[in-house]
C-alpha positions in Angstrom: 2.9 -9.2 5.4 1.7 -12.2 3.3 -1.6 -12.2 4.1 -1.8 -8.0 3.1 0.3 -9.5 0.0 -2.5 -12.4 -0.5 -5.8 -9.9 -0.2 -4.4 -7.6 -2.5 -3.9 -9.7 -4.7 -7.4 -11.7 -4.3 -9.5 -8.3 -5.2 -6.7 -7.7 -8.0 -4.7 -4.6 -6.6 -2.9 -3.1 -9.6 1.4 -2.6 -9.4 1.7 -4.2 -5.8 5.4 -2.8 -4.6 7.0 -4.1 -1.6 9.3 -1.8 0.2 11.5 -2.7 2.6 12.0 0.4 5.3 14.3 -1.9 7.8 17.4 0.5 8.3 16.0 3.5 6.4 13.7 4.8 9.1 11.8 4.1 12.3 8.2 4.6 11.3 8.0 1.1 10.0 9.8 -2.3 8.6 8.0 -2.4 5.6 5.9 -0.4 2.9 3.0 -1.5 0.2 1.9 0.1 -2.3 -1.3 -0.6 -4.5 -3.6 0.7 -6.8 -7.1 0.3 -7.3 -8.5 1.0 -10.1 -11.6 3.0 -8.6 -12.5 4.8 -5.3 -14.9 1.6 -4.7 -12.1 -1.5 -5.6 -9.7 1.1 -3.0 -11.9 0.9 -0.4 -12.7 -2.9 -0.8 -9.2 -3.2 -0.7 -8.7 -1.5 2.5 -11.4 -3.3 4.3 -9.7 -6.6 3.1 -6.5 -5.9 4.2 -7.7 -4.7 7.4 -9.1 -7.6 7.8 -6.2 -9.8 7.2 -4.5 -8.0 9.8 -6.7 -8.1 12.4 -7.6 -12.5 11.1 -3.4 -12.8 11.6 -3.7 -11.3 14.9 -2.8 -8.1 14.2 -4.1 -5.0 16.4 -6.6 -3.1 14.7 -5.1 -0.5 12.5 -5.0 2.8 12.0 -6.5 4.0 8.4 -7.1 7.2 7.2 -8.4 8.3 4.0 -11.7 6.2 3.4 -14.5 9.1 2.7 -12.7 9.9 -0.6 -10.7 6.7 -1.4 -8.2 8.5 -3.6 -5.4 7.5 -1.2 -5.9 5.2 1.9 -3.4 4.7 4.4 -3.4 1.5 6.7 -0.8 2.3 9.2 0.0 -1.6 11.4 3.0 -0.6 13.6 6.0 -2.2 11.4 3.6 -2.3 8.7 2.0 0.5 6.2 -0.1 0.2 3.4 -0.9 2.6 0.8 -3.8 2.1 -1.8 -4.1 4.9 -4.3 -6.4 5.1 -7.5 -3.7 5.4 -10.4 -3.7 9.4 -10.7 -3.3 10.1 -7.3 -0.5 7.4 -7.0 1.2 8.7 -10.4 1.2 12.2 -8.7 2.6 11.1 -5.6 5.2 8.9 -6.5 6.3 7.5 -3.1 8.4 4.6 -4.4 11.0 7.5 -6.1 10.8 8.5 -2.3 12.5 5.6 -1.1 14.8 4.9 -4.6 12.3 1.9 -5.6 10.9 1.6 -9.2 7.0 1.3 -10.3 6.0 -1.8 -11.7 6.7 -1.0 -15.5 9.3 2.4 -15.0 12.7 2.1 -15.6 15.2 4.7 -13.9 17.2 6.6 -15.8 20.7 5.9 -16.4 22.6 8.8 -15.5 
C-alpha cells in the first residue's frame, strides 16, 4: 500500500483517503481514494500505480474504466484503488459509503 500511497502522491493526486475495509467486508483490506484533476492526470495516475504494484511484486491488476478516465478502478486482491476526476468523485461519494470523511468535509453533528 505505500508504494500506491507514494505514486499518488508523486503525480500529485488530489484528497488521497485511506480506508481501512479489514472487518467491514471480504472484497478487500484496504481502499484509496484519489482525484485527478483531469481525465489525462487520472490515467497517468493509474498507469503509475499499476506499476508500483506490479515493481512491489504485486500480480497484475485488474482496472477498469481507462477509455473515459472519469472513474478508474484498480482492483489488487486486498487492495482497491479508485481515481475519480473531482465531479464524478463528488457525485459518488464512496467514503460516506464506508462512514469516512473527505479531505476538507466535516460530518454533521447530529
Amino acid at each position: 500500500m505505500r508504494a500506491v500511497l507514494t505514486a499518488l502522491d508523486d503525480l500529485k493526486a488530489e484528497e488521497i483517503v485511506s480506508i481501512d475495509l479489514a472487518g467491514k467486508t471480504s472484497i478487500a483490506d484496504w481502499m484509496i481514494v484519489a482525484t485527478g484533476r483531469s481525465t489525462t492526470q487520472v490515467s497517468a495516475l493509474a498507469d503509475r500505480v499499476v506499476r508500483a504494484l506490479k515493481d512491489a511484486g504485486a500480480p497484475t491488476p485488474a482496472v477498469e474504466g481507462l477509455p473515459a478516465c472519469d472513474w478508474v478502478l484498480i482492483d489488487a486482491g486486498d487492495l482497491i484503488v479508485h481515481l475519480f476526476r473531482p465531479e464524478v468523485r463528488q457525485f459518488y461519494n464512496l467514503e460516506k459509503m464506508w462512514g469516512v470523511d473527505r479531505p476538507g468535509e466535516k460530518r454533521a453533528e447530529a
